[in-house]
N, C-alpha and C positions, 0 to 999 in steps of 0.2 A: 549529763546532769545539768539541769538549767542553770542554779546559783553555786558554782562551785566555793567561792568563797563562804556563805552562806554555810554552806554543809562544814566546809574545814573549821570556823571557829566554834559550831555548833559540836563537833569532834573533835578538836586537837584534846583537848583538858584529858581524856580516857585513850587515847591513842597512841600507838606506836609513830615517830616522827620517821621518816625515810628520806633521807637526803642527802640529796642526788640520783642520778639517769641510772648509777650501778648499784645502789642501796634497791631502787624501785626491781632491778631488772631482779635480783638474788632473792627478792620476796617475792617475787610473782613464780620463779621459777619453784622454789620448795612452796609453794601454797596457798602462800598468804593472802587473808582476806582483805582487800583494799578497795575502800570506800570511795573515797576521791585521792585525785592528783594530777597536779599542774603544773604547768609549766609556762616561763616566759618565751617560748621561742621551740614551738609544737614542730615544725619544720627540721629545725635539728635534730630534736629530740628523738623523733623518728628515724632521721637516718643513721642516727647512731644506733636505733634499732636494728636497721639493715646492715648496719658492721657488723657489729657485736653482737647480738640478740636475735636475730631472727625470729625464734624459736618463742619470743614473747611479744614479737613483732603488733600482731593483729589485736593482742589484748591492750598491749600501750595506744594502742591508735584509740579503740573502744574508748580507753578509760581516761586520757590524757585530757587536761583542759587549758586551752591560754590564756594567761594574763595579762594585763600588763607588767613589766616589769618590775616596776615599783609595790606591785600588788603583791608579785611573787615577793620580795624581799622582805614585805613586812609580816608575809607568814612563817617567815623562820629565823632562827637566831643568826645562822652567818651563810649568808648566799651559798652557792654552791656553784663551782664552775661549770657544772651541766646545765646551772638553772632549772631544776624539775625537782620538786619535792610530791610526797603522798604522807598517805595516815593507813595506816595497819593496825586489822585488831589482832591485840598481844594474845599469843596462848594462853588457853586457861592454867593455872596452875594445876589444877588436879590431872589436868592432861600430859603436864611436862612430868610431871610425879610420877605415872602411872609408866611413860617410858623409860624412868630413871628407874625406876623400879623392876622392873621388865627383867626376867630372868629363863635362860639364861643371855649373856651379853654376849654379842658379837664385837663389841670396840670398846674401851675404856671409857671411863668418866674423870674428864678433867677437874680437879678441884682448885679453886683460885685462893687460897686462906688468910682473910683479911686484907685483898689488892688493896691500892693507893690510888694508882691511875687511872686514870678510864680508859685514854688511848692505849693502853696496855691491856685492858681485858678487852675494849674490844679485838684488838689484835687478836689473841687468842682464842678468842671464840672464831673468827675468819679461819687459824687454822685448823681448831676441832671441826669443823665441816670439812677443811679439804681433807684432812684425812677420814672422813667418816666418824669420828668419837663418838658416845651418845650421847652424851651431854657434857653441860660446862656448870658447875656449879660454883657460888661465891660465899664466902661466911663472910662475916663483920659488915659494916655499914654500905659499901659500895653496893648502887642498884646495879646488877647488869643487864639493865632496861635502859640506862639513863639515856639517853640523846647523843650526846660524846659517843658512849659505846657502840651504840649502832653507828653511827656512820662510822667508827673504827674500825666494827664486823661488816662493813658492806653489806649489812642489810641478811647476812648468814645466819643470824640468830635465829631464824624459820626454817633452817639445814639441820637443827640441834635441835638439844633440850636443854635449856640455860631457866637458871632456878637461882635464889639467893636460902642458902640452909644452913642451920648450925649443925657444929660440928656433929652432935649425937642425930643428926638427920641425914648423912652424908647414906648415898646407897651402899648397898651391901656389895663385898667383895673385898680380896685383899686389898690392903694399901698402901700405896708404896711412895712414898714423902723425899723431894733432893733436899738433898742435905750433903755441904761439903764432907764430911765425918763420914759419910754412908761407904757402900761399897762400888765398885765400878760398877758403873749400869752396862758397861760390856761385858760386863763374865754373866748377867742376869737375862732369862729367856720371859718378857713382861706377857701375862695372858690375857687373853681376851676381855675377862670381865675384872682386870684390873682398875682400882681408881686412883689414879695421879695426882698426886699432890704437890702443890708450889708457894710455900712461904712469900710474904709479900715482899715488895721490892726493896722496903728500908732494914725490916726486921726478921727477915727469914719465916720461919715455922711458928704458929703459937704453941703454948705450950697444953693447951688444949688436946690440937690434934695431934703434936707428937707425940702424946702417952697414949692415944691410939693405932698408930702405925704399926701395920707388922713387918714392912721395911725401909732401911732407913738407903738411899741410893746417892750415889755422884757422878755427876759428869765431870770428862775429861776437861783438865782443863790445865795449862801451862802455869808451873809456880808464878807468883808474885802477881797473876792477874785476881783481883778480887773476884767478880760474879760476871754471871752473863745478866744481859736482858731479862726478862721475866718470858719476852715469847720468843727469843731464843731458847730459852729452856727448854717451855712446852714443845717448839716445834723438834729438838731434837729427841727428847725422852720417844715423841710420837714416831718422829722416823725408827727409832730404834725399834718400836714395838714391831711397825709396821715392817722391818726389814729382817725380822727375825720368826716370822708366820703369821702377822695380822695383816690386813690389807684394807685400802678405804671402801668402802661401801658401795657397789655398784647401782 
């Protein structure tokens, strides 16, 4: 690319921001379409390729550009200790739709209901990809597009189908909402085309999606502790799924 700067502010405004060397590596490997991307220090950047990456080695060389420094810094909110940022274009919605819709399922659909945080969903989208899920979806305000997010998801959200839906859009299938009140999620065998649901991190469940639910679930957890995490949660409901006949996605 001759002007890479050039092209990045001509594209950030509609783009996916990817930042850092492991946000770039986890889009290239599920897919993603990536215009430009640079870096202060191409030499590194590379041989962290040849650690870790191999395998997307020869396209980051392709697609890599360097800057100066200062150059790279002022194309992103807060540096990144790989120094290497890119622009990704985001799935189309009707396409994320079209696999959230997708029946029948092979892995759960995570539902986020009403988050708060962003480094929280993105966490959880990071682990709906390792386990295969097929999607992440969010009600209420939070984008889980935002910038936070992704480099929270390492760049995973190109692993999934991550969507922002109201409740009466959530896909089809049973659903099964934690809620301390619920039942032990160990005595329950969660199936394939279940969708998991997780009240946000101050206020639980809305009252929304709870008069939707056709189950209500709990995790273990020792008297007097109030809550888990938000992706502690997810990550355990997931294991469970997974440890009881789902598996991640090869």
């Amino acid at each position: 690319m001759n002007d890479p700067v050039r092209a990045w502010h001509r594209l950030a405004g509609g783009s996916v921001l990817l930042d850092g060397f492991h946000a770039l590596k986890h889009a290239l490997r599920f897919g993603a379409e990536v215009p430009v991307a640079v870096t202060a220090d191409r030499r590194a950047a590379l041989a962290l390729a040849d650690e870790l990456a191999p395998d997307v080695r020869d396209t980051l060389d392709a697609l890599l550009s360097e800057v100066p420094r200062e150059t790279y810094a002022s194309l992103v909110p807060r540096p990144h200790p790989t120094a290497v940022a890119a622009l990704a274009v985001r799935p189309s919605r009707e396409a994320n739709l079209r696999t959230l819709a997708h029946a029948p399922r092979s892995a759960p659909v995570v539902v986020l209901d009403q988050p708060r945080n962003l480094g929280n969903a993105g966490a959880v989208i990071r682990l709906a990809a390792g386990f295969g899920a097929n999607g992440v979806v969010t009600t209420g305000t939070l984008d889980p597009w935002h910038p936070t997010v992704v480099r929270g998801g390492a760049g995973l959200h190109f692993a999934t189908a991550v969507e922002r839906l109201d409740v009466d859009e959530l896909p089809r299938g049973p659903l099964f909402a934690l809620d301390p009140e619920g039942e032990d999620i160990r005595g329950v065998k969660l199936p394939d085309d279940a969708v998991l649901a997780f009240g946000s991190e101050r206020s639980g469940l809305s009252a929304e999606l709870r008069s939707r639910t056709d189950h209500l679930l709990a995790l273990p957890m020792r008297p007097q502790v109030s809550s888990y995490n938000l992706a502690t949660s997810v990550a355990m409901t997931l294991y469970h799924w997974s440890a009881t006949g789902g598996a991640p996605a090869s």
